[in-house]
N, C-alpha and C positions, 0 to 999 in steps of 0.2 A: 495369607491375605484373604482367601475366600473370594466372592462377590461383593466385597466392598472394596469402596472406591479411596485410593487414600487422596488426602486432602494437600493441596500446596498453598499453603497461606503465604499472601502476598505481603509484605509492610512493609511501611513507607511515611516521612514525614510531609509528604506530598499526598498527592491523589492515589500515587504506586503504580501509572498508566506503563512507566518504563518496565519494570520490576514485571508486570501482570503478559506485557510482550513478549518478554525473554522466557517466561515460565509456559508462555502456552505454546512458543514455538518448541521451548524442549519437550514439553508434554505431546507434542506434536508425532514425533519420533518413535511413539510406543503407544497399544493399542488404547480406542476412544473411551473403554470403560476401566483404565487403569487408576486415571488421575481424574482427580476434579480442582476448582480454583477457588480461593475464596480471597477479597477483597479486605485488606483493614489498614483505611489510610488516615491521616491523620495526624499521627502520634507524636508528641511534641513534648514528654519527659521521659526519663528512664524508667521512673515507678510504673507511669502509664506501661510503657513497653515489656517491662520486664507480667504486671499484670496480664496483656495480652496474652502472652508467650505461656503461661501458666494456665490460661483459662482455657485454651485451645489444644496445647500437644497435649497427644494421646498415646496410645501406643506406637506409634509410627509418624516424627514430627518432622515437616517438608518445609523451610521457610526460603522464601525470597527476597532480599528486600535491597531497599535505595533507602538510605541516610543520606545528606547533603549533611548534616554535624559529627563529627568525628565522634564527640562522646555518645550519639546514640549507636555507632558503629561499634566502638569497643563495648558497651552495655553489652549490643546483640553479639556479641562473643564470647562474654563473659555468661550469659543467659541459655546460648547456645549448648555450651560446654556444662552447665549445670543443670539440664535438663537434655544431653545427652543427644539433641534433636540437630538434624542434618539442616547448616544454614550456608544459603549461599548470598554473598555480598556483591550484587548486580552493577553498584556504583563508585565505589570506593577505589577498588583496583585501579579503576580506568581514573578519574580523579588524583591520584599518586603518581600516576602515571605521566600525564598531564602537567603536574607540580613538578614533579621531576625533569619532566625537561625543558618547559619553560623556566624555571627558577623564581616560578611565585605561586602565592599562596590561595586556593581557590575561596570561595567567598563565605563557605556552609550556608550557604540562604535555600531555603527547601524552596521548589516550586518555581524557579529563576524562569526554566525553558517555556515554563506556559506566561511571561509576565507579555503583557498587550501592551508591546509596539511597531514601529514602522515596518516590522517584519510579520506579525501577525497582521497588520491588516494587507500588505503585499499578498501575505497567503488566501486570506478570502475575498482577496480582491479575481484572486485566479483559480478560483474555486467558483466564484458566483459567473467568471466570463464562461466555464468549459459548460455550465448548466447553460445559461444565456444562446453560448454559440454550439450545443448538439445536434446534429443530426441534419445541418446544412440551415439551421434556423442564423436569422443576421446575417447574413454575408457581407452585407456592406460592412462589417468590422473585422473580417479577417486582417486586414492590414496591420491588427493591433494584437497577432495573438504570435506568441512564442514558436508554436507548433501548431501546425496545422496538420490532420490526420485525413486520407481521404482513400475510399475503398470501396468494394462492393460489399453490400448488405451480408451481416452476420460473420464479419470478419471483426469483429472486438474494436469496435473504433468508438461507440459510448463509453464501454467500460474501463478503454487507456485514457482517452481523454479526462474520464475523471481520476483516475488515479494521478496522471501527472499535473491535472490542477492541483490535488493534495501534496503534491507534491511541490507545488509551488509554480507551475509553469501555465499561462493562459495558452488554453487547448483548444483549437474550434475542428469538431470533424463534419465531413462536406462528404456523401452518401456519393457513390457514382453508379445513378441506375442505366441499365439499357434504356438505348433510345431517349435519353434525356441529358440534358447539354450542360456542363456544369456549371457554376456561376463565375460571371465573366473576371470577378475579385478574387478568381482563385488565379487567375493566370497572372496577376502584377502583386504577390507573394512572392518573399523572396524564394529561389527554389531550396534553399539549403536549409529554411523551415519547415518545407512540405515531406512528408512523410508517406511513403503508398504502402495499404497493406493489402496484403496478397497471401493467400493458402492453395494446399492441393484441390482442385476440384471434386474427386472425389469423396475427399473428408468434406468439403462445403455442402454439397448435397446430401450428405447423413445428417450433418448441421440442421440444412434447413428444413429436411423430411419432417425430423425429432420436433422439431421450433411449431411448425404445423401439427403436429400429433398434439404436439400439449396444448397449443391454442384451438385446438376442434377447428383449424379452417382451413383452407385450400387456397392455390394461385398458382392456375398454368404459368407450366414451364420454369416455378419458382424454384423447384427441388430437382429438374430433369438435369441431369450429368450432363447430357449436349449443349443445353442453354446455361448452364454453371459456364462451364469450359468458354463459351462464345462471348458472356457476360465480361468473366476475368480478363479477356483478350482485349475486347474493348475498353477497359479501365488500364489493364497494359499499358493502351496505346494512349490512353492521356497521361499516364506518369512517365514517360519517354518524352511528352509533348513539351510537361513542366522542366522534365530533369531532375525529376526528386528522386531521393535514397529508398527502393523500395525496401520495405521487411515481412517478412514470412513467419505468421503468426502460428503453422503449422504447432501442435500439440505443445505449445509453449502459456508457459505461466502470464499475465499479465505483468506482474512484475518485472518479468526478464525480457520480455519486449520493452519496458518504458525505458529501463535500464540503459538498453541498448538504442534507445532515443537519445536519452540523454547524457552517452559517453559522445552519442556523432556529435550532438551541442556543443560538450566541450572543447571540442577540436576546434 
């Protein structure tokens, strides 16, 4: 293979957004200059695809792809198998799958998951509240949000919050600085929406050292370990006050925190 990169073509009679996920999280798995991605959505006959398929594999042929029509699924097997090239079928499986045990027939209509309705506008309706409510901005509208996040600074409470907007849930996070009194609309939330987050102090003050390096500025006592530790205590003592679930965002993914939001939701 040398220092070249090989190529995973993605295709799709869609956009290929599902198809382009699965291939960069496996691409993920193996070093950053092994694989590269390339995008080709669209394709809406066999001629087309089977041309694709031709114009692009090379010596070393990587495909991905989401068909929602059965016949362009068998095409790319049949196209697969004649040009010898490694295809992995991201949708179909799961699909059959699906049919199988319900006992019907799914629809073939490409592009179904992105159609705009009552659920896509629910999702940017909770997408534009977690922008709206960041960072303790609005408080008089806590009362309307799913999940309410609330911590000391540089404890990932912007970056969940938007994730679990995207994820579909209205996220407002409420900052809890020393010496400053939270807002009174956090204390008449339910508590089993309030969320505390909380890390080691140690690590929060490498956090905030780093966070000041890269911003060229400075704030007694913002990165000192004794005023971390004394900070965390007094944010302690108001999620004790609420009764909310804390969580410990210690060296964990944003993901696996929201995760872990929204298994306690479902309960």
């Amino acid at each position: 293979m040398g220092n070249e990169k090989l190529t995973i073509h993605v295709l799709s009679d869609s956009l290929g957004e599902t198809a382009d996920m699965v291939a960069r999280a496996a691409a993920s798995q193996f070093p950053a200059d092994v694989f590269e991605l390339e995008r080709l959505p669209r394709i809406s006959t066999r001629r087309q695809l089977r041309d694709l398929v031709m114009a692009h594999c090379k010596a070393s042929c990587i495909f991905f792809y989401t068909f929602a029509k059965e016949e362009l699924r068998s095409e790319m097997r049949l196209v697969a198998e004649d040009f010898d090239a490694c295809a992995v079928d991201v949708l179909g499986p799961a699909v059959a799958a699906l049919a199988g045990a319900s006992d019907t027939s799914p629809s073939q209509e490409a592009g179904v998951v992105r159609r705009t309705d009552q659920g896509y506008f629910h999702w940017l309706e909770a997408v534009e509240y977690a922008v709206k409510h960041d960072d303790g901005r609005n408080p008089e509208g806590l009362a309307g949000a799913d999940v309410v996040l609330i911590g000391v600074s540089r404890t990932s409470k912007t970056p969940l919050s938007m994730y679990l907007g995207f994820k579909g849930f209205r996220t407002a996070n409420v900052p809890l600085a020393k010496g400053s009194a939270p807002p009174h609309e956090l204390f008449d939330v339910d508590p089993k929406r309030v969320f505390g987050l909380t890390c080691d102090a140690d690590l929060l003050a490498r956090i905030r050292t780093q966070r000041m390096s890269e911003l060229g500025a400075y704030a007694r006592g913002y990165a000192d370990r004794e005023a971390v530790e004394r900070e965390l205590e007094e944010a302690r003592r108001v999620m004790r006050t609420i009764g909310c679930l804390v969580v410990r965002t210690n060296d964990r993914a944003i993901e696996e925190t929201a995760h872990e939001i929204i298994r306690y939701l479902g309960r």
